[in-house]
C-alpha positions in Angstrom: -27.5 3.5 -1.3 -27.5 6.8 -3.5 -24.1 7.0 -5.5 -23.8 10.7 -4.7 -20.2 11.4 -4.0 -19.2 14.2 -1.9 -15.4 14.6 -1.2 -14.2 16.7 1.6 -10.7 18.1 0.8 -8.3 20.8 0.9 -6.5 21.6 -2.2 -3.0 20.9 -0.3 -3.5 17.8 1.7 -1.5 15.1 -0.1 -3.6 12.1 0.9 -7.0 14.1 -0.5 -5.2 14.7 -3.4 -4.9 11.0 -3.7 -8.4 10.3 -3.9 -9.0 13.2 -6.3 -6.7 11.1 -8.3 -8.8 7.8 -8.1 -12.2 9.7 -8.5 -10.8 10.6 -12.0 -9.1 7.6 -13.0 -12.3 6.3 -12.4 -14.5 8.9 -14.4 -16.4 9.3 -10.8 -18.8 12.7 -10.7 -18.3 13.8 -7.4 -18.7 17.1 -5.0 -16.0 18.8 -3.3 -16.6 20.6 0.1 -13.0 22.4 1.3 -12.0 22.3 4.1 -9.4 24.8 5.0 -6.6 22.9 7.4 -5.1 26.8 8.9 -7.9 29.5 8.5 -10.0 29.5 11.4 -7.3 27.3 13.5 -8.7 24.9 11.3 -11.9 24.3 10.2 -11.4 20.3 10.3 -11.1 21.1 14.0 -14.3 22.3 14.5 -17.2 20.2 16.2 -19.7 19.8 12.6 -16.3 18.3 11.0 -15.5 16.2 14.2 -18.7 14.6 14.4 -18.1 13.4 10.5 -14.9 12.4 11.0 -13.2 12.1 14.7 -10.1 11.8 13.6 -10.4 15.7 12.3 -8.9 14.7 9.1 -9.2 15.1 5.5 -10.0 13.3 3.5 -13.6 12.2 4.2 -15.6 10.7 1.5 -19.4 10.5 1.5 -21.0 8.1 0.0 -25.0 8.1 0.2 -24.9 7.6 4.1 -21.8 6.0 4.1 -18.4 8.3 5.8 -15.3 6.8 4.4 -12.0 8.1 6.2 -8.3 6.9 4.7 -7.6 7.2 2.0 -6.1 4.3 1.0 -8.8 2.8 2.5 -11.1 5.2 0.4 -9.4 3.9 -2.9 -10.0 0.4 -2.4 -13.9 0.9 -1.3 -13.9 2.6 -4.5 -12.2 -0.3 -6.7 -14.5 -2.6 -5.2 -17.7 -0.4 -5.9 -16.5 0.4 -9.2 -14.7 -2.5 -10.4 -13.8 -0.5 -13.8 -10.2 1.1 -14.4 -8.7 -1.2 -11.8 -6.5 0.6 -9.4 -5.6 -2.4 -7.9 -3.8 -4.5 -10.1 -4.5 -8.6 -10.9 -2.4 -11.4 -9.6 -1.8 -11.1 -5.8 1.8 -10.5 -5.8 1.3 -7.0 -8.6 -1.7 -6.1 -5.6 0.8 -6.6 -3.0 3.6 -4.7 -4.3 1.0 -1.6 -5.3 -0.1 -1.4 -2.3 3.8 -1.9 0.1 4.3 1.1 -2.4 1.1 3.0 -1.6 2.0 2.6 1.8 5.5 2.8 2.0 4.4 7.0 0.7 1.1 6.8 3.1 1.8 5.7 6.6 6.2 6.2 6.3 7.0 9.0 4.8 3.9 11.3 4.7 3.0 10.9 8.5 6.3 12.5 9.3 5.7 15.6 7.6 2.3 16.2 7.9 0.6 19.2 9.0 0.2 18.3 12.8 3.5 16.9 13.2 5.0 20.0 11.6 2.6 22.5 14.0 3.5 19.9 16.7 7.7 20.4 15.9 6.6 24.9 15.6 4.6 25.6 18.6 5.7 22.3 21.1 9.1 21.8 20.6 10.5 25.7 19.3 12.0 24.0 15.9 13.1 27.3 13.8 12.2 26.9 9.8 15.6 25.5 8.9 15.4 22.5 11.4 12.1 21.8 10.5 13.2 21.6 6.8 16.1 19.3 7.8 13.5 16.8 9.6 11.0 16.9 6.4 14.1 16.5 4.1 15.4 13.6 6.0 12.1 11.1 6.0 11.1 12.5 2.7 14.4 11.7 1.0 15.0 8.6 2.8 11.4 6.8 1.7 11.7 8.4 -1.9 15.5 6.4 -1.8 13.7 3.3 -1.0 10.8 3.8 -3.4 13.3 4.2 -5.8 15.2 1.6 -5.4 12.0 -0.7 -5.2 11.1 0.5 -8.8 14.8 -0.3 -10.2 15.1 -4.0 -8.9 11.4 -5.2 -9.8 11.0 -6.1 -13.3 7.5 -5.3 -12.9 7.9 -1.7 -13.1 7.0 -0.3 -16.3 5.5 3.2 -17.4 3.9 3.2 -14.0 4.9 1.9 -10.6 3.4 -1.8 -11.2 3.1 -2.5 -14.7 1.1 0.0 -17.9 -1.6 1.2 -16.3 -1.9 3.6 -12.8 -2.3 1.8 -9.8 -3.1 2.8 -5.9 0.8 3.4 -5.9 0.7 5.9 -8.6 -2.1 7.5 -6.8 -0.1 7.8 -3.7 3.6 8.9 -4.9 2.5 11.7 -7.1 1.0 13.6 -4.5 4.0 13.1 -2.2 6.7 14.5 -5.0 4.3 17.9 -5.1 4.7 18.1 -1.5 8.6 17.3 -1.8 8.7 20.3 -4.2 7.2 22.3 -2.0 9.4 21.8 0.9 12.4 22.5 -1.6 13.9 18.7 -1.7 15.5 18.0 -4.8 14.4 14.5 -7.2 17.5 14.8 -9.3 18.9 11.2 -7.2 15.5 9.8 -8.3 14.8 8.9 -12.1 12.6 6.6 -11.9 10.2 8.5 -10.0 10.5 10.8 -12.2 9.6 9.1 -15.4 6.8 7.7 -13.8 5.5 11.2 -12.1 5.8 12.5 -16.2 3.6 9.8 -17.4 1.5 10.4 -14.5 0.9 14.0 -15.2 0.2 13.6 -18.5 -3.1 11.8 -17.9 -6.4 13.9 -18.0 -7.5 12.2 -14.4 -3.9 13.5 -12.8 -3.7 16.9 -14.3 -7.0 17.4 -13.2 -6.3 16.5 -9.5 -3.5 18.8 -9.2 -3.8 21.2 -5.9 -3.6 24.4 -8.5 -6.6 23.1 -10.3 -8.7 22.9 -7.3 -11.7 25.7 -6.2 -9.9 25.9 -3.3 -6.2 27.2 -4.2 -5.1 30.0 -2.3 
């Protein structure tokens, strides 16, 4: 299989900006193809996109002739492809707890405030901006209260979410803080997350993932 890499991605989706992440963690070459989620109704709506991924989502990773959809899913292929820089981390209860974290951002808090359910709460249901706000702020801030408190009561937490070195939990939670910020919900009730987003952010492989940094930024 060729090792070409080609991510498609929109600067803004959280969960591409995940894999950006573990692309550069990784010291991965790779391509990125945008794909612009509201010009054109959507251009991951349209039938080319469809017939890569039928889920109409990013983001979609080609590998060779491989299309890998998830992301999460996408990180692991990639730690198990490229075993160096684990994301993952060794001992099976450190990989559990990376990845109930990874999730606990991925498929409980994220899925709630995610493009299509926020178009879905707009056009379907008449929400106004203000009640929409109060529906992202109340997942949002009650998974970021139970990351938090996950992070407090496990000894393994250190500069990162599971011990000195980034994980697949890392990869997900900073993504999910820019999109917090962007919706206007506060982290001040959150210092642990915080400290850990800073030493994040300070890596080359995170800064250079950021949505701003990407060709596509509006």
């Amino acid at each position: 299989m060729s090792d070409a890499l080609v991510l498609h991605t929109y600067w803004r989706s959280s969960a591409a900006y995940r894999v950006r992440i573990a692309l550069h963690l990784k010291g991965l070459a790779f391509e990125s193809v945008p794909v612009h989620l509201v010009h054109d109704g959507g251009q991951q709506r349209t039938p080319a996109f469809a017939a890569r991924n039928p889920q109409r989502l990013v983001p979609t990773l080609q590998h060779g002739d491989a299309v890998l959809t998830q992301s999460l899913a996408i990180i692991e292929y990639l730690d198990e492809v490229w075993p160096q820089t684990p994301l993952l981390p060794s001992g099976a209860l450190a990989r559990q707890r990376a990845r109930a974290l990874a999730q606990l951002v991925a498929c409980d808090i994220h899925p709630l405030g995610n493009l299509r359910v926020l178009q879905f709460l707009e056009h379907t249901w008449s929400l106004d901006q203000a009640q929409r706000g109060h529906w992202i702020e109340r997942w949002v801030g009650d998974g970021l209260a139970a990351f938090e408190a996950l992070l407090t009561r496990e000894p393994q937490t250190g500069d990162f979410c599971v011990g000195a070195t980034p994980t697949i939990a890392d990869c997900a939670l900073v993504p999910q803080l820019y999109n917090a910020r962007r919706f206007g919900i506060g982290l001040d009730p959150y210092p642990r997350i915080r400290a850990i987003e800073a030493a994040c952010l300070a890596l080359p492989a995170f800064d250079a993932a950021r949505p701003e940094s990407q060709p596509d930024a509006a």
